[in-house]
N, C-alpha and C positions, 0 to 999 in steps of 0.2 A: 272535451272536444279534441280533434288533430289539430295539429298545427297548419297553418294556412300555408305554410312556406315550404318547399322541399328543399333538404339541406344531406350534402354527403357526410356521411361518416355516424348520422343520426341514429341515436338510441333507440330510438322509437320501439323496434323490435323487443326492448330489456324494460320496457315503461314497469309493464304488470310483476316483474322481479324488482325494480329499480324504487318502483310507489309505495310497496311495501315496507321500506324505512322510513316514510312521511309519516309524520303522525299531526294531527287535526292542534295538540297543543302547543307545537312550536310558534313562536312567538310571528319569525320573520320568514320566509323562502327567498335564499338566495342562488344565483347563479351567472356566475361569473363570465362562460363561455357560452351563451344563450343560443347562438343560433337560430333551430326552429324555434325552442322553448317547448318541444314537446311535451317534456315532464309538467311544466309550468301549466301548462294544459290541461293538460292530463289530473294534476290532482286541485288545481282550482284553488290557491292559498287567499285568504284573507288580506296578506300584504308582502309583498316580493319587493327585491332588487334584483333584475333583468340587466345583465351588462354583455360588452362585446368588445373587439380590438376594433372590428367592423362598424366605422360608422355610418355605412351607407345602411346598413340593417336597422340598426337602432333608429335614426332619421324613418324609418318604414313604419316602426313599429311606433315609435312615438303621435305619425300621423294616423295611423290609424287606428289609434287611442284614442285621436281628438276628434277626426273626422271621415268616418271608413263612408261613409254615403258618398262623398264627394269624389273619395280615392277609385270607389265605386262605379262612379258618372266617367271618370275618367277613362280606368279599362275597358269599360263599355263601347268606346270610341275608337280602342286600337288594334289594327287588321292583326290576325296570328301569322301570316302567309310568310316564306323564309326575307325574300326580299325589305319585307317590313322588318322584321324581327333583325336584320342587320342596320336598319336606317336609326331604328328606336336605340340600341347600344350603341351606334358613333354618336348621340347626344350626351353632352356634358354633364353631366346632374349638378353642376356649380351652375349651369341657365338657368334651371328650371324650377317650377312652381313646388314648394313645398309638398302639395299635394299630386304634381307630375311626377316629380321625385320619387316617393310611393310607390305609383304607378309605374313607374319604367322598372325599380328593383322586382316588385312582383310580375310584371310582365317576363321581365327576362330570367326572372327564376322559375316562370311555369314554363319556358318553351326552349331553354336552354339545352343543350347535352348533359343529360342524366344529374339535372341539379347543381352541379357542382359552383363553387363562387370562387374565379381565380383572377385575379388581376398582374398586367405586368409591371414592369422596372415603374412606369411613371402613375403606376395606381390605378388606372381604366383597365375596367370591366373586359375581358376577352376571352369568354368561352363560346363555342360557336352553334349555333343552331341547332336543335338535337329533335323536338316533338313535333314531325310534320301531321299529327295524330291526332292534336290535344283536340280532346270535347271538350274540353272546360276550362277555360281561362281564370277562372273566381269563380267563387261564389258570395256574392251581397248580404247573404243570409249570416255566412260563414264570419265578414271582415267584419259586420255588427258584434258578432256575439264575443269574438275578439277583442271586439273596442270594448266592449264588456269587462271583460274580463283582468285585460290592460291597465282600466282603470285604476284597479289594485297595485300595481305596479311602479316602482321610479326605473328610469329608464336610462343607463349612463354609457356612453362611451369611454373603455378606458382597461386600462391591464389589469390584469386579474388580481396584481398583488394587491394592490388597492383596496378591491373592493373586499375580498379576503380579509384584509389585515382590517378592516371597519367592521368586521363583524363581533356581536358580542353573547351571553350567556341566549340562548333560547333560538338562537337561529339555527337555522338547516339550511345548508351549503351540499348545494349537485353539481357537481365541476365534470365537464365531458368537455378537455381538452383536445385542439390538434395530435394526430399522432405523430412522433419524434425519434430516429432514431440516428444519432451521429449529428450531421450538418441537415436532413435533409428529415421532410415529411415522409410517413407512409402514405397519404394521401396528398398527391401534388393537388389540393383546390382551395386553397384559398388566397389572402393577400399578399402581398408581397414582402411583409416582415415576418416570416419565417419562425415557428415552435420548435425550437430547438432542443438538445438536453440541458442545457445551458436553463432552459426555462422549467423544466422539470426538476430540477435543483431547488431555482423558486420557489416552485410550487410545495416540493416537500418542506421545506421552511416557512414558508406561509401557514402550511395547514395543521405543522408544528406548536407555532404560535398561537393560530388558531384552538387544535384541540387543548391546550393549558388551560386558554381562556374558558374551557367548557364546551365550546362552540363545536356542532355533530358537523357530519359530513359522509356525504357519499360520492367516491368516485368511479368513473367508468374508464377504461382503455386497454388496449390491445394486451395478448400477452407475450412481451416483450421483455429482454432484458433487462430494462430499461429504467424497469418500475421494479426493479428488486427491492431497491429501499422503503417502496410505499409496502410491500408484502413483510417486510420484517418490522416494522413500526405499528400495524394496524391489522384488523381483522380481514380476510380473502376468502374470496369465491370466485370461482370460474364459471361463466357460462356461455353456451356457444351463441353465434349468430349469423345469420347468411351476413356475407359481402360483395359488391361489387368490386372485386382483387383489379383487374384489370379495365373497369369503366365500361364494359361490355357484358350485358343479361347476360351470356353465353356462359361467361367465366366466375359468375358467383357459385360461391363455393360457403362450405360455414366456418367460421376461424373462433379459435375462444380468446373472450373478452373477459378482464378482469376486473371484478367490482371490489374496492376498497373503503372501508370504511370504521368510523369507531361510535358507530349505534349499537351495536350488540348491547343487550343488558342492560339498557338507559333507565333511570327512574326517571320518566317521568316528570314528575314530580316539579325536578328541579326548571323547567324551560315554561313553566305559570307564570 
């Protein structure tokens, strides 16, 4: 199935190259920067770890693992029109009902400007109105088959090194980090604690430790200077994929992305 959430920077486009390193006998699916969880989706694992720096998303997804009917009843209830859609984001989500909660993340990520999730200095949500258009707010059918799906799942808020460095022989690891270059994102949209190179260092060390352990992995991101070290460590492919470069349909353009990883050649064998 797609993901229920629209999220920038999303793979989505790379699923059908990206699924292609999944294979049915890995033990575990993990993924560290989850976002939509398109992949997660997409190839439907037996039993995942779903994480995020984002805990407003993770609180989304967690509900509606337990109770998308409810989450359901709720968006049912709230107007799309621009005026609402700026009343529904000045609410706190520290008020609100577990399962309002839900509801205000996915309302504001279906009507938002072009998906994106950015918060300022004090943490609240501030992208501004963007879909005066939307036919479709949810779909009910859709947040079930999710809960579904979910249910497979544990669901953590928390840095990626973490959940990375927990991982052991038989897991498969999809990492689609923020992109990084210097002090500053390629994509200004998200929290306000900032993916730096600083965290790409990390990550090479994490997945360091990680591959000794045995532990596969497939990464996605820009191609950047940046990621020199993951291309001299690990297997590379380039593939391209349309972008929204400047936040406006107008200015998508296709940029190549770089897939890293050290599946090539796997027996198998060993992740039973």
């Amino acid at each position: 199935m797609k993901p229920f959430l629209r999220w920038a920077g999303s793979k989505v486009q790379l699923i059908p190259t990206i699924k292609t390193y999944w294979q049915p006998q890995f033990k575990r699916y993990v993924e560290p920067f989850c976002g939509s969880a398109a992949l997660f989706f997409s190839v439907q694992p037996q039993w995942a770890v779903l994480s995020d720096l984002n805990s407003e998303l993770i609180c989304t997804l967690a509900q509606i693992q337990i109770a998308p009917d409810i989450v359901s009843e709720v968006l049912s209830r709230m107007p799309t029109d621009e005026r609402s859609y700026y009343r529904v984001r000045a609410q706190d989500p520290a008020h609100l009902s577990p399962n309002e909660r839900a509801a205000q993340f996915i309302y504001l990520n279906a009507l938002c400007f072009n998906g994106l999730y950015r918060t300022n200095g004090e943490g609240r949500f501030n992208v501004p109105y963007g879909s005066k258009k939307k036919s479709k707010l949810f779909d009910a059918l859709e947040l079930r088959e999710a809960s579904r799906l979910l249910n497979n799942a544990l669901l953590e808020a928390s840095d990626f090194q973490s959940i990375v460095d927990r991982t052991t022989l038989g897991d498969f690891i999809y990492l689609d980090p923020p992109y990084a270059t210097g002090s500053k994102r390629i994509f200004n949209a998200y929290g306000k604690d900032l993916f730096t190179t600083k965290d790409l260092i990390r990550l090479t060390a994490a997945l360091d430790r990680a591959d000794n352990r045995g532990v596969r992995f497939v990464l996605s991101y820009a191609d950047v200077p940046e990621i020199h070290d993951f291309k001299k460590k690990w297997t590379t492919c380039t593939v391209q994929a349309r972008r929204n470069i400047s936040g406006f349909t107008g200015s998508r353009r296709k940029v190549n992305e770089i897939i890293v990883t050290n599946c090539k050649g796997i027996d198998m064998s060993e992740s039973t």
